[in-house]
C-alpha positions in Angstrom: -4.7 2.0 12.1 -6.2 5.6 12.1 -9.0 5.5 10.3 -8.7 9.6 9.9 -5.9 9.7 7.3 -7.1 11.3 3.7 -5.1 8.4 2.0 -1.9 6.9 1.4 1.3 6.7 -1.2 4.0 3.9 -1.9 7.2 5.1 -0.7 9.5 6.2 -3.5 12.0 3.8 -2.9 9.1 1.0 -3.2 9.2 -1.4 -6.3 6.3 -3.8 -7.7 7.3 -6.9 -9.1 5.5 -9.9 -11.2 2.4 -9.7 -13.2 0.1 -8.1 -11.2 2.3 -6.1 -8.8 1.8 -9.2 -6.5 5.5 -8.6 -5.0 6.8 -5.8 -3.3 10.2 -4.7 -2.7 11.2 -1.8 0.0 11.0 -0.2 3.4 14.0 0.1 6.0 15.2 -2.1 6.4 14.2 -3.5 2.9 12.4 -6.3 2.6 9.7 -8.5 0.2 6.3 -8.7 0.4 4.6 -11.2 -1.6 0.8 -10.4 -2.2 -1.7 -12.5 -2.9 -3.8 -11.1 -5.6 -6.7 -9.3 -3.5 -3.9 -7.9 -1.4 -2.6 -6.5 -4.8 -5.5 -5.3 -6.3 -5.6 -3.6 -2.6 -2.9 -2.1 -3.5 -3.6 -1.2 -6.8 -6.8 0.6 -5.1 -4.9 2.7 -2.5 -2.3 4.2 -5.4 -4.3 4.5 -8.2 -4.2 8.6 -8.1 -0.8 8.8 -6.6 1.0 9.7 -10.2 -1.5 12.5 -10.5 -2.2 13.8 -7.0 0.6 12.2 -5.0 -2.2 11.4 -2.4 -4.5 8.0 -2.3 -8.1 8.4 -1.7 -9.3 6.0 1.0 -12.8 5.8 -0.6 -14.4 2.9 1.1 -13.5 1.6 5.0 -10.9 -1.4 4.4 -11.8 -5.2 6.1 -10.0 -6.1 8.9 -7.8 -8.2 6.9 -6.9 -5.1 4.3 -6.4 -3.1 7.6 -4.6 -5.3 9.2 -2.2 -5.4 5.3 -2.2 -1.7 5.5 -0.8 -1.6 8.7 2.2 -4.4 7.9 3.1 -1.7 5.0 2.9 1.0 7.0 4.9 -0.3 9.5 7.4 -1.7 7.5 7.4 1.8 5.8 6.6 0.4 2.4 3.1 2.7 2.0 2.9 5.7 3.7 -0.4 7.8 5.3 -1.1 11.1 4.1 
């Protein structure tokens, strides 16, 4: 994944599920992610501003492993770059 983008957004059509927004349902086709809980709290990181802004600051460079999450969501078009 680019490192360059300014952040990211859920798509619209994206739902959270369970206690901790550990499951995700969306993309196209649609289909269900289940998170384990740093993979949530990833989450949770990348669309904290979103209601305000619409845009996620990428603050900090993710691991491989959260890039390599990021990039499953992407593709699957669940999150977005922006």
């Amino acid at each position: 994944m680019g490192l360059s983008v300014a952040g990211f957004r859920l798509d619209p059509s994206t739902r959270r599920f369970g206690g901790a927004g550990e499951v995700l349902l969306g993309g196209s086709p649609t289909r269900m992610f289940r998170l384990s809980a740093p993979g949530a709290r990833l989450v949770d990181r990348l669309t904290a501003d979103t209601a305000k802004t619409g845009r996620l600051p990428a603050a900090v460079r993710p691991s491989p492993v959260e890039a390599e999450l990021i990039d499953r969501l992407v593709d699957a078009g669940v999150l977005h770059p922006v």
